[in-house]
PyMOL commands that place a pseudoatom at each C-alpha (Angstrom):
pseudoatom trace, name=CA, resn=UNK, resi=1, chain=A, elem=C, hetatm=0, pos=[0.000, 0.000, 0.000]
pseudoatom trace, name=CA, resn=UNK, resi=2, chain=A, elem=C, hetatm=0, pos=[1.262, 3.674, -0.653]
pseudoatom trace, name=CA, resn=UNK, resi=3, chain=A, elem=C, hetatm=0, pos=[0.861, 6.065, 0.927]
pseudoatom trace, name=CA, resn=UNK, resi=4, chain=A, elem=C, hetatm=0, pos=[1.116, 10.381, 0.498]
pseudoatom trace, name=CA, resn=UNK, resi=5, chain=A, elem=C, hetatm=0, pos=[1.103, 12.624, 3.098]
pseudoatom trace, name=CA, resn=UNK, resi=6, chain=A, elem=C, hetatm=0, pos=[2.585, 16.320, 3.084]
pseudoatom trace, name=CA, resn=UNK, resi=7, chain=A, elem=C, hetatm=0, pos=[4.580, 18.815, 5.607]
pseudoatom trace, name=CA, resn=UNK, resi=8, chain=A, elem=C, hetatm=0, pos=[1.846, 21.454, 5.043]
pseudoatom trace, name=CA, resn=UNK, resi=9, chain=A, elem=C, hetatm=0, pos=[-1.428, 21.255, 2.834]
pseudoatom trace, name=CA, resn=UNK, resi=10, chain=A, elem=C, hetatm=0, pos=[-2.465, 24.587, 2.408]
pseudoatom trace, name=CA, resn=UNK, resi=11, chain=A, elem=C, hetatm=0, pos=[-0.407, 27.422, 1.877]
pseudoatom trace, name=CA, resn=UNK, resi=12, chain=A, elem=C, hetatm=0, pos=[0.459, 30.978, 0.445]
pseudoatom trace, name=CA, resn=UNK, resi=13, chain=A, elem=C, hetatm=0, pos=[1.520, 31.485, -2.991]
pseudoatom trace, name=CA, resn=UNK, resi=14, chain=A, elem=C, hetatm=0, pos=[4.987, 31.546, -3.535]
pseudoatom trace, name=CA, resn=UNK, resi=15, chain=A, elem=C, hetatm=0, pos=[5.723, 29.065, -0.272]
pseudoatom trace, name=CA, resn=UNK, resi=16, chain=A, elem=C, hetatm=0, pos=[6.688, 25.519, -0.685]
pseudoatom trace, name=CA, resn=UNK, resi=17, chain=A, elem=C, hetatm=0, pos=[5.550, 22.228, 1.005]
pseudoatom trace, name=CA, resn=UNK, resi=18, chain=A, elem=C, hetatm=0, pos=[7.307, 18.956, 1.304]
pseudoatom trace, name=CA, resn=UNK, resi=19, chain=A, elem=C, hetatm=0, pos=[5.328, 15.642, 0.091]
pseudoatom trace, name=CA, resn=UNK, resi=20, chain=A, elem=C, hetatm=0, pos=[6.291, 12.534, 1.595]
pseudoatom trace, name=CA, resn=UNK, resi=21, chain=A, elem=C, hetatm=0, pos=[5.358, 8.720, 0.007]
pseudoatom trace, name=CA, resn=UNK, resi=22, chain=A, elem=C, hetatm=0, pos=[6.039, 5.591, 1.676]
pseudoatom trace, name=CA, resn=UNK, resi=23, chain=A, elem=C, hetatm=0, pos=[5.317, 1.957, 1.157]
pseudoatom trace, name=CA, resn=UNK, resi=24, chain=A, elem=C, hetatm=0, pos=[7.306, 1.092, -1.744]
pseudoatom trace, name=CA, resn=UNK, resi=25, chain=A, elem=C, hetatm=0, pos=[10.823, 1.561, -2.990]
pseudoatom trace, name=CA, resn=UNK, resi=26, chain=A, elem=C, hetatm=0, pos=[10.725, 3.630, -6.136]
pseudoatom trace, name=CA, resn=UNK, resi=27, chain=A, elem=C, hetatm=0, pos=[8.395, 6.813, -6.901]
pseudoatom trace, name=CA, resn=UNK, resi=28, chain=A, elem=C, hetatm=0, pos=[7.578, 8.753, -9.486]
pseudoatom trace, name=CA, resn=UNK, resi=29, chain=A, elem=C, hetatm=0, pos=[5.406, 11.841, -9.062]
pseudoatom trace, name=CA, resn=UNK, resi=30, chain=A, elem=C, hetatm=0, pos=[2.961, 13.634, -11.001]
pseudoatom trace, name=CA, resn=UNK, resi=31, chain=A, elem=C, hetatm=0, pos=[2.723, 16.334, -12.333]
pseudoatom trace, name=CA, resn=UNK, resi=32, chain=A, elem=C, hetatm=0, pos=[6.279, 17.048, -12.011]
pseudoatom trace, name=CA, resn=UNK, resi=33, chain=A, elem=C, hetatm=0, pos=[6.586, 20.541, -13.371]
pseudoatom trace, name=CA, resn=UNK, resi=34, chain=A, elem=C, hetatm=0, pos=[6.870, 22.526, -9.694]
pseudoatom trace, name=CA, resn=UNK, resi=35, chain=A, elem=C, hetatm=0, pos=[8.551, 19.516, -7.899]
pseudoatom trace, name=CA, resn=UNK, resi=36, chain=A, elem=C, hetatm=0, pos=[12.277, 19.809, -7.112]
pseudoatom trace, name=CA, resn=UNK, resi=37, chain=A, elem=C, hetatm=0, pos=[12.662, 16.025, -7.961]
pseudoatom trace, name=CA, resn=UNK, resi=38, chain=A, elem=C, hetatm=0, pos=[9.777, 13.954, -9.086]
pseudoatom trace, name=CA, resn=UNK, resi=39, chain=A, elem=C, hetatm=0, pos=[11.735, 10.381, -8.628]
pseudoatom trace, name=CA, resn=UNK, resi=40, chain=A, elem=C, hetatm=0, pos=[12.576, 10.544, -4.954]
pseudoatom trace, name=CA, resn=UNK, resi=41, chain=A, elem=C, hetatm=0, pos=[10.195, 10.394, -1.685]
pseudoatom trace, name=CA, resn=UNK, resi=42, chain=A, elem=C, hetatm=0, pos=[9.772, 13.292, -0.141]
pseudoatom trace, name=CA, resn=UNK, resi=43, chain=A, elem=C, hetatm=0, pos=[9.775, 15.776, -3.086]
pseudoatom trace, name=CA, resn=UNK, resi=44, chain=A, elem=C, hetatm=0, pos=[9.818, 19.711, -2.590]
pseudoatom trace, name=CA, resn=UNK, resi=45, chain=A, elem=C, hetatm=0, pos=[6.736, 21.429, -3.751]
pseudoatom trace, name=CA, resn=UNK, resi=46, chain=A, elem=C, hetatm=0, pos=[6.225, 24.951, -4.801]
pseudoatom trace, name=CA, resn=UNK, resi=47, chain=A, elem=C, hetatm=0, pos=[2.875, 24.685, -7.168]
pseudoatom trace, name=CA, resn=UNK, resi=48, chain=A, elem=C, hetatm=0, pos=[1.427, 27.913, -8.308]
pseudoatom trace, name=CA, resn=UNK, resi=49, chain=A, elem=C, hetatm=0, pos=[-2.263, 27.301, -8.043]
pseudoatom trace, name=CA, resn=UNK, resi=50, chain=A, elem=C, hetatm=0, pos=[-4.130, 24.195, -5.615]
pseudoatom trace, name=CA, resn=UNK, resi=51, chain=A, elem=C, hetatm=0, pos=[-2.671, 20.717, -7.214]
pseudoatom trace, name=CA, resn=UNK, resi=52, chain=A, elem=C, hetatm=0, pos=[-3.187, 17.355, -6.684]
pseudoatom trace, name=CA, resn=UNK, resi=53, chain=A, elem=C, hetatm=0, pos=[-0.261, 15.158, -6.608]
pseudoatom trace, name=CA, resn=UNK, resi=54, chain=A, elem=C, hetatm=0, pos=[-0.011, 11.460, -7.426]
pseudoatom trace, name=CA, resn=UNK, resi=55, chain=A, elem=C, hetatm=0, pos=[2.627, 9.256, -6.812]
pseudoatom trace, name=CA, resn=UNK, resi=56, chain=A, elem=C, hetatm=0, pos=[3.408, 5.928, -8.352]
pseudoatom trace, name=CA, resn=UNK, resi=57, chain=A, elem=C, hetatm=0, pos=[5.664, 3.067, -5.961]
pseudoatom trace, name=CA, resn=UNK, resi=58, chain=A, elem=C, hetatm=0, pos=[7.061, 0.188, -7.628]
pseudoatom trace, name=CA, resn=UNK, resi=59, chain=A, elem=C, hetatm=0, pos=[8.572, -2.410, -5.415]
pseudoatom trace, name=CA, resn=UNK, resi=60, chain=A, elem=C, hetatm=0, pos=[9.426, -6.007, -6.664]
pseudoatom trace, name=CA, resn=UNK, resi=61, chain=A, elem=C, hetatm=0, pos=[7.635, -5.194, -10.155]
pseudoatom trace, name=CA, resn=UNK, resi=62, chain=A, elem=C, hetatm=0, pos=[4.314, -4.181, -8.548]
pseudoatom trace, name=CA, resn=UNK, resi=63, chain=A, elem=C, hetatm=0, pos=[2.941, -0.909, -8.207]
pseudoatom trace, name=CA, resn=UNK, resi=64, chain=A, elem=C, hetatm=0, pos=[0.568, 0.955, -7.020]
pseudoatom trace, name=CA, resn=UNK, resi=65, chain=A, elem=C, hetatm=0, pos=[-0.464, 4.674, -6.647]
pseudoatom trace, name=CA, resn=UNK, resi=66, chain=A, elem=C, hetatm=0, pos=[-1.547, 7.401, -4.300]
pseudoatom trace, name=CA, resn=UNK, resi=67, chain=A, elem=C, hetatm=0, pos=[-2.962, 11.090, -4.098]
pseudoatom trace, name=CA, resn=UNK, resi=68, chain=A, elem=C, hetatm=0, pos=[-2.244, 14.379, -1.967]
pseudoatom trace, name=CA, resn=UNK, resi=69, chain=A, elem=C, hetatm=0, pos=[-3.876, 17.569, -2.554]
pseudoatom trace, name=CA, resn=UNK, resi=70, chain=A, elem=C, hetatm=0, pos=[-2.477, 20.893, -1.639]
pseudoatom trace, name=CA, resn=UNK, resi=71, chain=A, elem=C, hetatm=0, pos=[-4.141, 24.467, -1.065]
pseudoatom trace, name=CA, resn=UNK, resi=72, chain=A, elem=C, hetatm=0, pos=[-2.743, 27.328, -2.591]
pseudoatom trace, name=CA, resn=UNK, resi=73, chain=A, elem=C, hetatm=0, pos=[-4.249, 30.170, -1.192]
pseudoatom trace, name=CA, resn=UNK, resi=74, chain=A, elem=C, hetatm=0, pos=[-3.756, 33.989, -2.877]
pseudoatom trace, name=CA, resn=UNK, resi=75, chain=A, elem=C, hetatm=0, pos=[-1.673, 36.818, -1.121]
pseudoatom trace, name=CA, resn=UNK, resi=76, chain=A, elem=C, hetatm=0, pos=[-3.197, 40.233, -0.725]
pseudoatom trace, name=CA, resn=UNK, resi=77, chain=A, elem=C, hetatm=0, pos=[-2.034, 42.925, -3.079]
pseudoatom trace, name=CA, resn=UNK, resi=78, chain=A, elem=C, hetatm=0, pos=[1.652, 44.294, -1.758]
pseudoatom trace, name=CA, resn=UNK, resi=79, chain=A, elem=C, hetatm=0, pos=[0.769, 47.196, -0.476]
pseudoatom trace, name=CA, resn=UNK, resi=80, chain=A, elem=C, hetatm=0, pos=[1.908, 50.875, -0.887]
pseudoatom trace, name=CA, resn=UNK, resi=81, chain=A, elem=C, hetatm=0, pos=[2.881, 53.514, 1.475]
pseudoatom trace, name=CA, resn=UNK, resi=82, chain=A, elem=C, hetatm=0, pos=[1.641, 57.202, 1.000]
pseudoatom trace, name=CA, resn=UNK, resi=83, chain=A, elem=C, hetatm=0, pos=[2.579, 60.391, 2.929]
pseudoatom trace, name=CA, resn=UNK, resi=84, chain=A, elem=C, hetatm=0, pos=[-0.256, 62.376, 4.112]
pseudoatom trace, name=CA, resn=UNK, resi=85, chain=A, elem=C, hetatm=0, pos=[0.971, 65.569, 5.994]
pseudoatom trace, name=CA, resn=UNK, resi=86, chain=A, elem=C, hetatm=0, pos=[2.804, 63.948, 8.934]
pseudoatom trace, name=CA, resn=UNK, resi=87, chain=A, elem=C, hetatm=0, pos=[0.865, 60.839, 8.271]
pseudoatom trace, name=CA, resn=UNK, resi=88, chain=A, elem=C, hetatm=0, pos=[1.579, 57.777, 6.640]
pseudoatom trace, name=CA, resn=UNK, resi=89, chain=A, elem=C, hetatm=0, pos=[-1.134, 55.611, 4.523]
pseudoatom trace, name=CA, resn=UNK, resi=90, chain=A, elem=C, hetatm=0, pos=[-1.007, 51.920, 3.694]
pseudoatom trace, name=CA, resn=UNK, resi=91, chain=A, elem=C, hetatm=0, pos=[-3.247, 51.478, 0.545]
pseudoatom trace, name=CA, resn=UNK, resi=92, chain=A, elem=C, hetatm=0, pos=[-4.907, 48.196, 2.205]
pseudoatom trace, name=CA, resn=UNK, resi=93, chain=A, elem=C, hetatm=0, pos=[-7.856, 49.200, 3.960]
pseudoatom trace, name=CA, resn=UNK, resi=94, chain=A, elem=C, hetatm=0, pos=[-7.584, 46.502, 6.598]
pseudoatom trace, name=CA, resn=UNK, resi=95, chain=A, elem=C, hetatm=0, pos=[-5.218, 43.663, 7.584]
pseudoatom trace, name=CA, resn=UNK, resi=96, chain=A, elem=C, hetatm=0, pos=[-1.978, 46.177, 8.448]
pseudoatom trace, name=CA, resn=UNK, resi=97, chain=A, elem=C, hetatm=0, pos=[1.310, 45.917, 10.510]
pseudoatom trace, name=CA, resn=UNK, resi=98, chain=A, elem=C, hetatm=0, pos=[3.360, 48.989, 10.510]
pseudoatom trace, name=CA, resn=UNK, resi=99, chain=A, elem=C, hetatm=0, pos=[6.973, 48.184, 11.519]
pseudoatom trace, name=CA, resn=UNK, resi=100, chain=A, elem=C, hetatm=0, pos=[10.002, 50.796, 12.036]
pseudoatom trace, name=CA, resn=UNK, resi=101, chain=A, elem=C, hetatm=0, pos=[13.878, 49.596, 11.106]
pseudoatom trace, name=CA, resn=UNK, resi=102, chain=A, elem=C, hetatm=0, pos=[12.410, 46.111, 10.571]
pseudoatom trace, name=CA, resn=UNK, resi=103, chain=A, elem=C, hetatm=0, pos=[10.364, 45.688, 13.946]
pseudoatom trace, name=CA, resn=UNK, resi=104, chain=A, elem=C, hetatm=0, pos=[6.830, 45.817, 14.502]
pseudoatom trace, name=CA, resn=UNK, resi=105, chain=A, elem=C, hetatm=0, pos=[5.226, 49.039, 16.039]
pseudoatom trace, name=CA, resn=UNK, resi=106, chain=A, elem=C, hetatm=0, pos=[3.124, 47.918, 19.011]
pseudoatom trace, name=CA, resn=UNK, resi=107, chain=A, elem=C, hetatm=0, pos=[-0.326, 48.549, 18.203]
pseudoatom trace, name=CA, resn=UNK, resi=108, chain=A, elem=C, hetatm=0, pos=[0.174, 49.848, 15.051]
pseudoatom trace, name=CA, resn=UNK, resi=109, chain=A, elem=C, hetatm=0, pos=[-2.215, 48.059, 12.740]
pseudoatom trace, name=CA, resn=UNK, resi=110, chain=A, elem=C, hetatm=0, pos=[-5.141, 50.924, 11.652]
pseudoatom trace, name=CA, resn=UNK, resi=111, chain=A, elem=C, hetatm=0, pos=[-4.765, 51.991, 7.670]
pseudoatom trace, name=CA, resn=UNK, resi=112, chain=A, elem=C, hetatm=0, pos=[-2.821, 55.439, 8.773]
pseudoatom trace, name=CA, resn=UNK, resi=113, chain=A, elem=C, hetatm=0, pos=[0.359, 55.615, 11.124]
pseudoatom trace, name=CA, resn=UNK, resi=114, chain=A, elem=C, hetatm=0, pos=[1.561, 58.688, 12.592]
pseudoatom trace, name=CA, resn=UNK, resi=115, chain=A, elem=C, hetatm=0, pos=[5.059, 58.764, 12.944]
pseudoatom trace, name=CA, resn=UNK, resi=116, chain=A, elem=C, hetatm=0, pos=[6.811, 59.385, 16.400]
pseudoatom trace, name=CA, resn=UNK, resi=117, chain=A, elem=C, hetatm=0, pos=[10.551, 59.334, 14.956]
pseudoatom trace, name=CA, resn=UNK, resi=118, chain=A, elem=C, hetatm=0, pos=[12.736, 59.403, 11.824]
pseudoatom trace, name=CA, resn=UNK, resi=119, chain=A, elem=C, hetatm=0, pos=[13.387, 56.004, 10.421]
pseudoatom trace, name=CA, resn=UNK, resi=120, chain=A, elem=C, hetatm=0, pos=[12.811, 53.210, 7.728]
pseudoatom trace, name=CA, resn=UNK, resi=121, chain=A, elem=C, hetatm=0, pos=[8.899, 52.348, 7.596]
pseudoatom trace, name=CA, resn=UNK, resi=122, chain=A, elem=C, hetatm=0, pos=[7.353, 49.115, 5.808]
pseudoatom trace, name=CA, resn=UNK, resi=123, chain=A, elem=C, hetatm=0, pos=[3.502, 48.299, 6.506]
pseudoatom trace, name=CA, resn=UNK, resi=124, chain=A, elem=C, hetatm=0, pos=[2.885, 43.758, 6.052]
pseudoatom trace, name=CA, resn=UNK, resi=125, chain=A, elem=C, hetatm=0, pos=[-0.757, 43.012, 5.325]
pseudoatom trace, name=CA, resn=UNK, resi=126, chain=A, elem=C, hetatm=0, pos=[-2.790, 40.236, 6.044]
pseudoatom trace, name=CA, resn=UNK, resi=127, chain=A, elem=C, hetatm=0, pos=[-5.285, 38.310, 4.011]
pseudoatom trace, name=CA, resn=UNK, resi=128, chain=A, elem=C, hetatm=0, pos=[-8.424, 36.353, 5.653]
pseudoatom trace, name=CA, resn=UNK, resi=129, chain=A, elem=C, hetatm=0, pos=[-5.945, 33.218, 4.731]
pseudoatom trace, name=CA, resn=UNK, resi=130, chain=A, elem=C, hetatm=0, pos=[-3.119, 34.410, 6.819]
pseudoatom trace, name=CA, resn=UNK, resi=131, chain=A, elem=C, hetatm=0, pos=[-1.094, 35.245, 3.916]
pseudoatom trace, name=CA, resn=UNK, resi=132, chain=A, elem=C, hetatm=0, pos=[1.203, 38.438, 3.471]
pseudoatom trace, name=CA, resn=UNK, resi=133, chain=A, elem=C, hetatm=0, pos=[2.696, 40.997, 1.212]
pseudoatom trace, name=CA, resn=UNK, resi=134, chain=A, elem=C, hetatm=0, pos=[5.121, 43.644, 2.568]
pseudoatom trace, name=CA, resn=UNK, resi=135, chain=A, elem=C, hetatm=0, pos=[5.434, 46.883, 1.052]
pseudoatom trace, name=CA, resn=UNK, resi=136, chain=A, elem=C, hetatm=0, pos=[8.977, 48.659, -0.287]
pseudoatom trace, name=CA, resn=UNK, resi=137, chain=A, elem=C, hetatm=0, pos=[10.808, 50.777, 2.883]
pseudoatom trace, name=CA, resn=UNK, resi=138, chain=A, elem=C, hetatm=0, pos=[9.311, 54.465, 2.850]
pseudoatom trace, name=CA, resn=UNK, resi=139, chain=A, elem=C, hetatm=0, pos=[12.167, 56.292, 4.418]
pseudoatom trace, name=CA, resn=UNK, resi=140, chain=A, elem=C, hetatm=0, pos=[10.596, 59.252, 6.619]
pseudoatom trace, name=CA, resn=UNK, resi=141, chain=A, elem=C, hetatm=0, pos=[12.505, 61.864, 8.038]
pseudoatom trace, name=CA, resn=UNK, resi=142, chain=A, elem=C, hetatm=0, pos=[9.786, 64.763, 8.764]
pseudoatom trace, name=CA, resn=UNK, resi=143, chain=A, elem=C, hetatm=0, pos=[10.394, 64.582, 12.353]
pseudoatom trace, name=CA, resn=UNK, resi=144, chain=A, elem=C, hetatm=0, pos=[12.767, 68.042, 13.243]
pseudoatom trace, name=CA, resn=UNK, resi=145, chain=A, elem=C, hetatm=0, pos=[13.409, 68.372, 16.677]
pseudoatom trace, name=CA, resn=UNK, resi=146, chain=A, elem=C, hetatm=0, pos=[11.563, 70.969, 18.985]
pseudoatom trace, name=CA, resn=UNK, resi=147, chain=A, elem=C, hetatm=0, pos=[12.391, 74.160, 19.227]
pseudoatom trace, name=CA, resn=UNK, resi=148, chain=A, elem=C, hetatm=0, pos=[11.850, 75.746, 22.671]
pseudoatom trace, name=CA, resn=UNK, resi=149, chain=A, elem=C, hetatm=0, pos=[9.967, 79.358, 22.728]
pseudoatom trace, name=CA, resn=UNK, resi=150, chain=A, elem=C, hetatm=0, pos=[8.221, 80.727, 25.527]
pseudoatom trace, name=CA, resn=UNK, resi=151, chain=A, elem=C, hetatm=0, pos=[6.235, 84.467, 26.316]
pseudoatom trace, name=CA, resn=UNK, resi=152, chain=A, elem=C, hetatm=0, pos=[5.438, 85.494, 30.288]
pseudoatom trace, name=CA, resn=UNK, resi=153, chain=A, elem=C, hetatm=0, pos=[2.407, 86.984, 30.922]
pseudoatom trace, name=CA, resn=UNK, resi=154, chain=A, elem=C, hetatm=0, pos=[4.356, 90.181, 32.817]
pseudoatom trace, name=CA, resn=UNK, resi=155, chain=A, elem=C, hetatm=0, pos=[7.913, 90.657, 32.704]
pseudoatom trace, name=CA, resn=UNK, resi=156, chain=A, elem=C, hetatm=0, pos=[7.895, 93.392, 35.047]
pseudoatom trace, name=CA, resn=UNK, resi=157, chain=A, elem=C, hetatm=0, pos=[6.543, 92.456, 38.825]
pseudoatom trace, name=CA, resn=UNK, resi=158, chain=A, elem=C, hetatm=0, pos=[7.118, 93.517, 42.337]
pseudoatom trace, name=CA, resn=UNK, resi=159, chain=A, elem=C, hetatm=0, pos=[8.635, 91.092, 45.111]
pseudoatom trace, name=CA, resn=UNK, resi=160, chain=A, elem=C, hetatm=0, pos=[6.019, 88.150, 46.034]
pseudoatom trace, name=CA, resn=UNK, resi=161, chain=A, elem=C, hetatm=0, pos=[4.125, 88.523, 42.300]
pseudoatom trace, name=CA, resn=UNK, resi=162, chain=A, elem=C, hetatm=0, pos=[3.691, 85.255, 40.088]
pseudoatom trace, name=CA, resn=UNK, resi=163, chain=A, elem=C, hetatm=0, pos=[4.065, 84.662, 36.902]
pseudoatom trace, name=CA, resn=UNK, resi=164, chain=A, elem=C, hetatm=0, pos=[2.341, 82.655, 34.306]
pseudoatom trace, name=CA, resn=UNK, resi=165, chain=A, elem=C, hetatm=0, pos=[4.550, 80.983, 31.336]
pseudoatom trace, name=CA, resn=UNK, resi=166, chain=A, elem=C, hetatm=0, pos=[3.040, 79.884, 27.975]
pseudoatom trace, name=CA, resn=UNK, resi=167, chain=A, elem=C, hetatm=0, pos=[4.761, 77.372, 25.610]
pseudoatom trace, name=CA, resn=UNK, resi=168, chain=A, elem=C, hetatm=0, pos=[5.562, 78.872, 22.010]
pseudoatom trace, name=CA, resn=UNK, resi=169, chain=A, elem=C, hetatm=0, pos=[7.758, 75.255, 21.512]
pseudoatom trace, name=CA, resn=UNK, resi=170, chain=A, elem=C, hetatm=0, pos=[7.735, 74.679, 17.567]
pseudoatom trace, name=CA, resn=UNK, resi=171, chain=A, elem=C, hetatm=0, pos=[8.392, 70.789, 15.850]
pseudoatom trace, name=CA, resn=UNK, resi=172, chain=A, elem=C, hetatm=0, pos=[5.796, 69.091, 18.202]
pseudoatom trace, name=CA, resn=UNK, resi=173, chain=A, elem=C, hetatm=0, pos=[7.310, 68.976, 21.724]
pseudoatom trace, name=CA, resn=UNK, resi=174, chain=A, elem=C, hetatm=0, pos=[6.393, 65.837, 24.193]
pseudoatom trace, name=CA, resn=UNK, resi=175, chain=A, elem=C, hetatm=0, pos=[7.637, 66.983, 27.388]
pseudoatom trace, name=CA, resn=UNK, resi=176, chain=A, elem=C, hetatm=0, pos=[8.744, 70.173, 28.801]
pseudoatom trace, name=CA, resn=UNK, resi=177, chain=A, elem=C, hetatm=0, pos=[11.743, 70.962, 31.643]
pseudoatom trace, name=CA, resn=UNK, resi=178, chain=A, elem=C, hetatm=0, pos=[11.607, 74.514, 32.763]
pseudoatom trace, name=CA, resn=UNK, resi=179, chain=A, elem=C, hetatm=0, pos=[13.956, 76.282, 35.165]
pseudoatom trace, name=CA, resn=UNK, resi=180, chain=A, elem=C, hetatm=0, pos=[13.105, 79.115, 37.420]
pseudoatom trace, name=CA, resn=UNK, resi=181, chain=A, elem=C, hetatm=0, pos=[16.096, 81.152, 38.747]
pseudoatom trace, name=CA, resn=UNK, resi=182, chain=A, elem=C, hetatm=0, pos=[15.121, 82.656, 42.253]
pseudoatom trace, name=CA, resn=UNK, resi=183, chain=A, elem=C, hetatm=0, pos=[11.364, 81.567, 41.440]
pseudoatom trace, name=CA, resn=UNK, resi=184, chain=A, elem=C, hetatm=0, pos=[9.042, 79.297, 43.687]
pseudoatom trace, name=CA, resn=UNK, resi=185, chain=A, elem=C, hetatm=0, pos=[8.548, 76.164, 42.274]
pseudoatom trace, name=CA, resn=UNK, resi=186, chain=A, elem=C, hetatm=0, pos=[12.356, 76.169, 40.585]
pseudoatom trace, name=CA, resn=UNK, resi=187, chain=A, elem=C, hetatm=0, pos=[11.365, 74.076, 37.717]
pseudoatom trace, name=CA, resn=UNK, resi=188, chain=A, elem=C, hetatm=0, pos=[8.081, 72.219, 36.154]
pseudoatom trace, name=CA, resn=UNK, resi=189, chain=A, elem=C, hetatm=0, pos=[7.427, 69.551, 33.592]
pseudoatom trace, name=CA, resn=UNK, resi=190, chain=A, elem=C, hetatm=0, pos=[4.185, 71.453, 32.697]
pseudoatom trace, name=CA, resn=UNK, resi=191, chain=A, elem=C, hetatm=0, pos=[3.822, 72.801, 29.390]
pseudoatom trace, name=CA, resn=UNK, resi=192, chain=A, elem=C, hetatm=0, pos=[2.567, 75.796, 30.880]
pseudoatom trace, name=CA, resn=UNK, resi=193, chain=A, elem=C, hetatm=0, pos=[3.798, 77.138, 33.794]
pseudoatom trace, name=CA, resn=UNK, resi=194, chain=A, elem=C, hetatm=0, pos=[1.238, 79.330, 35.987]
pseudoatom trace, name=CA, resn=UNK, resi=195, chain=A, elem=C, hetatm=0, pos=[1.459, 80.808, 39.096]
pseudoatom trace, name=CA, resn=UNK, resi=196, chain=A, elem=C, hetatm=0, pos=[5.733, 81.086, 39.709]
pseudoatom trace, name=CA, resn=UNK, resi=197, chain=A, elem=C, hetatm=0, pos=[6.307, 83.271, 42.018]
pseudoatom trace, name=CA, resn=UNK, resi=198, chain=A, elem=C, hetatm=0, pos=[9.341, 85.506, 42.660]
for i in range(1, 198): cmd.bond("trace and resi %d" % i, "trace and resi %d" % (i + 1))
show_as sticks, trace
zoom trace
């Protein structure tokens, strides 16, 4: 009796799958055309579209045959990356994975990404099959870093008067460190410093 089994039988276009016969001492398999070696056992398999394999054994003179069937499923489309202001937009609607340098961005899986640093960007997509297509690097380098600005609401005050301080920051600043030289508090993290008084 012969049998065929195989390492994987579905998969994505363009992946391979191993097909394994036993039970006799010769094969031949069929059709040949995306096989790495029709005559041997356990043949490598790369078929285009969903194929059904048969294999012939011979042993002592006698033969016999047997069938395996393999899945091809479709990838998506390979998608495209589009700025959009400080955005970036993956032409799939659904299915995304942004990743920076090569590594996936936590969380990052809507259609649009915003950016939080300078760097290589790819998006992966996802088909309802599990198969994926991975977009060319867009290389982004928007980001500028911040540059700090500030106005005081007086600039002129008597002993024991505050102050309120409003952040003119340009490039998109995410956290603030101010400094107040003979002022109470002597520094905040607040964007906007109110009530300092000297």
């Amino acid at each position: 009796t012969i049998t065929a089994t195989a390492s994987a039988y579905t998969i994505c276009a363009g992946n391979s799958t191993t097909l394994n016969a036993s039970g006799a001492s010769t094969y031949v398999w069929s059709p040949s055309g995306d096989l790495n070696n029709a005559n041997i056992a356990n043949p490598i398999a790369t078929p285009a579209s969903s194929t059904t394999y048969t294999v012939a054994g011979t042993t002592n003179g006698c033969s016999a045959t047997a069938t395996v069937s393999i899945t091809v499923n479709p990838l998506p489309p390979t998608p495209t990356i589009t700025p959009s202001g400080m955005d970036l937009v993956s032409s799939a609607v659904t299915g995304n994975q942004w990743y920076l340098n090569g590594n996936p961005i936590g969380g990052a899986t809507n259609q649009t990404y915003t950016p939080t640093q300078n760097g290589n960007y790819t998006v992966v997509v996802t088909n309802a099959f599990g198969c994926t297509a991975t977009s060319s690097v867009y290389v982004y380098n928007s980001l500028q870093p911040p540059i700090a600005d500030f106005v005081a609401n007086v600039t002129t005050i008597v002993v024991g008067s505050s102050v309120n301080f409003t952040d003119l920051s340009t490039n998109t600043p995410t956290s603030w460190s101010w400094a107040f030289t003979g002022g109470t508090p002597a520094t905040s993290t607040a964007q906007n410093p109110t009530n300092i008084v000297y």
